[in-house]
N, C-alpha and C positions, 0 to 999 in steps of 0.2 A: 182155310189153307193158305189162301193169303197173308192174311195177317202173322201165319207162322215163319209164312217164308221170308216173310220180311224182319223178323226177328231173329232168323237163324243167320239174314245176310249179316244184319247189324252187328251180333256178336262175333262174329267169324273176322269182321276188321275192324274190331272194335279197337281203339287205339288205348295207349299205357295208360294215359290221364285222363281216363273218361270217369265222368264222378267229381273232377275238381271243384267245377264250379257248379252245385249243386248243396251246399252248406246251406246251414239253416235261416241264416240272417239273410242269405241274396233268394231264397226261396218265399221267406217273409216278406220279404219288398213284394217281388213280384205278385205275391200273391192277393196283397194289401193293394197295391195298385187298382190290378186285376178289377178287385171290389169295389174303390173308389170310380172307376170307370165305367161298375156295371158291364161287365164283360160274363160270356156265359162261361160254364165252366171250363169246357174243353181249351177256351183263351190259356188259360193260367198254366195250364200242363204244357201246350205247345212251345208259349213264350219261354219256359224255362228250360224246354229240348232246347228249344234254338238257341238261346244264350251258350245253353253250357256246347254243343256244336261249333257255332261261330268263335268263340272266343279261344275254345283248343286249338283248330285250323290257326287263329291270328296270332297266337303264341306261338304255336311250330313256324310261321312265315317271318315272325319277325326275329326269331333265334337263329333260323335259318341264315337270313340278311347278316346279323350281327354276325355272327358265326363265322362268314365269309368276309365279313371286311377285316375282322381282327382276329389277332393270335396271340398264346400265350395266357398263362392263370389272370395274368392281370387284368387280361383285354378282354375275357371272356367274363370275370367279374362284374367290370365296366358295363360291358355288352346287358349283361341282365336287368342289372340295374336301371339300365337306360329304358329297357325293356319293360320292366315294372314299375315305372314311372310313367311311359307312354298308355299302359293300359291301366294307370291308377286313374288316371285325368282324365281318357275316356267313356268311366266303366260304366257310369251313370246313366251317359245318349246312349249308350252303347243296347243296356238293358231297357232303357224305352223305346229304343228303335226295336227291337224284340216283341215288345208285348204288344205294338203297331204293327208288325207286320201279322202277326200271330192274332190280332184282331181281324185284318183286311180277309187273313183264311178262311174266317168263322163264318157262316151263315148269320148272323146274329144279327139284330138291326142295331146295336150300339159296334160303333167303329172308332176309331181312337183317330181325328184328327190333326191334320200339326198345329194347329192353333192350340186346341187341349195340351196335345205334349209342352209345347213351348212355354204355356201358362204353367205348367208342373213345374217345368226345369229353372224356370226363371221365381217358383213361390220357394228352391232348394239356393235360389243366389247365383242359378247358374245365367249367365247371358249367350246361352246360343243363338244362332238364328235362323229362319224357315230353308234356308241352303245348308246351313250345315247339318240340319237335322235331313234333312233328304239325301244330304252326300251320306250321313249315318247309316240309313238305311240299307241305299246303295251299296256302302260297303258290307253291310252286314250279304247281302243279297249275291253280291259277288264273289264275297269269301266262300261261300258254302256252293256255289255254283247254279246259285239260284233253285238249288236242292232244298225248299223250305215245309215244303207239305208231308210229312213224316207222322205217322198216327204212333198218338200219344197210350201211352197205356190205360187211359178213360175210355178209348176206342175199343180196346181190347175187353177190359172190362163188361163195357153195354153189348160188344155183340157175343160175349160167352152168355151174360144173363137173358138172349135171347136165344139162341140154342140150350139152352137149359131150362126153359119154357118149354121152347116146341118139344124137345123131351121129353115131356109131361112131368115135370117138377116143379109144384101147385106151390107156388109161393109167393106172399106179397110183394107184388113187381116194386111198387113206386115205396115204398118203405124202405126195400131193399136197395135200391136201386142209391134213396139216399145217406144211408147207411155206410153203402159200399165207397160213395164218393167221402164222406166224412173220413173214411179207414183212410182211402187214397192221399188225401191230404197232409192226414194223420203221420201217413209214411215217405211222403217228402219232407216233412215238416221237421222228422225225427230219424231219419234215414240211416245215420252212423249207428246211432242206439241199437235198431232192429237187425241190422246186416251183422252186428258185433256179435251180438247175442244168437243171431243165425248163423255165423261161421263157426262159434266155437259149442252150439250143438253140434256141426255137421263135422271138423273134426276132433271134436271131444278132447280140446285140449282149450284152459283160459290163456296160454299165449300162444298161439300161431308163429308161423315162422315168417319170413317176408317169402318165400316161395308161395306158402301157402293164400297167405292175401292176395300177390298177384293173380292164382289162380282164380282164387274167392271172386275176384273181378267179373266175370263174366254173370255170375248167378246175381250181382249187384244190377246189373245191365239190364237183365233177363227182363223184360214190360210180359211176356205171358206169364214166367212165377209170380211177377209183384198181380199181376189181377187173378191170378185163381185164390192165392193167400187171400187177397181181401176180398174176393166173395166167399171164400170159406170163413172168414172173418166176420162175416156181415151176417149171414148164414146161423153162426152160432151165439150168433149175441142177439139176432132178432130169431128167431125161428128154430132151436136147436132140436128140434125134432127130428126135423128134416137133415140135419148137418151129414151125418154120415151118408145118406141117398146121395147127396151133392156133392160131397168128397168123393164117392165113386163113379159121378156121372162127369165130374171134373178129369180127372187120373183118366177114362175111357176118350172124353174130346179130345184132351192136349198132347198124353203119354205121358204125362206128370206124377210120379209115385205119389199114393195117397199118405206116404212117407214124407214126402217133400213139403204136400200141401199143409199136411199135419204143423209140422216144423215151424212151415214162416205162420200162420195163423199162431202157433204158440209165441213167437218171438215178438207178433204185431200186440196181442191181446193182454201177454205180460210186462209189457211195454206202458199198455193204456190202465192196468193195474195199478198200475207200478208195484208188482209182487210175483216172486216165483213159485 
């Protein structure tokens, strides 16, 4: 119930450009990071909330700024530019201070220190130093209002797969379990792909309208559909016995049409096909 509420708060102010920065190449960094760090899983998903979090808030603040010193097409051209400039140069600390603070979250005994960072940024040519990566931080920490502990949809994930145990749905926990992470991956990893091909099952049309994507927005957002899809995902590529039992003990937890679940598991599985 938690975890619901907190997903229902999230979409409800969910803002226009959520999703921006969430593309496959700054999802790859993080995630490669992530692994050179030895970081446990839950790192990798949190670090890439926070990023894409932080970085909207510091574009809405610094358009803001611009916004109000200057007027006029020209000045507001100017203004962006300056603005896309300022966060081209930072993007880099910016996304390591991420995957550091989103480490300090984790229970894990690997933590990501600045000496580590520092060595990364400086093996990329960068010459930061142990202040400016801690003012890094700080900003990141400050922008968001020190709002950083937000559960990732891995969260969500592991505690559906454990009410769907105590359920009595006999199924290989730790198989599944890594299955279901591989899907998760799968589905950051290729996000446009799966949401494309899930928009234009759900309005049965190959080009959408731009009303229609903005609304699409929210179901893109949704961290409870992304984890029932990929345990129903998971479900039917390891254990397809069982699929249908867990498509309706899913749809009875969440209130999620076994319509719904059907869909994005069709959209994630034809994806990893590659075949309709």
């Amino acid at each position: 119930m938690h975890l619901a509420t907190e997903n229902e708060q999230y979409l409800s102010e969910l803002p226009e450009q959520a999703g921006c920065f969430k593309e496959t190449r700054i999802v790859e960094f993080i995630f490669l990071l992530s692994e050179k760090w030895h970081l446990d899983q839950s790192t990798r998903y949190q670090a890439v909330e926070l990023l894409e979090r932080f970085m909207i808030k510091q574009v809405e603040q610094m358009c803001g700024d611009r916004g109000n010193s200057k007027g006029g097409d020209q000045g507001q051209r100017s203004s962006w530019s300056s603005v896309r400039d300022q966060i081209a140069n930072t993007f880099v600390l910016r996304l390591v201070s991420c995957v550091q603070l989103a480490s300090k979250l984790s229970l894990h005994y690997s933590r990501v220190t600045s000496d580590t960072a520092l060595k990364f940024l400086q093996s990329l040519k960068y010459s930061y130093t142990k202040q400016e990566l801690l003012e890094s931080e700080l900003a990141v920490l400050n922008t968001l209002h020190f709002h950083i502990n937000v559960s990732t949809p891995l969260a969500y994930v592991e505690l559906l797969l454990e009410v769907l145990g105590y359920n009595g749905c006999l199924l290989p926990a730790k198989p599944l379990h890594q299955v279901c992470v591989q899907l998760l991956d799968f589905c950051y990893l290729t996000r446009e792909t799966i949401y494309d091909t899930l928009m234009k099952i759900a309005i049965e049309n190959s080009t959408p309208s731009k009303l229609q994507i903005a609304k699409f927005l929210t179901v893109k957002e949704d961290f409870m559909l992304l984890a029932v899809g990929v345990i129903s995902g998971g479900v039917f590529i390891l254990s397809p016995g069982h699929w249908e039992q867990v498509v309706e003990h899913l749809n009875c937890i969440t209130g999620i049409t076994a319509e719904s679940i059907l869909e994005f598991s069709y959209a994630v599985l034809s994806r990893i096909v590659g075949s309709t």
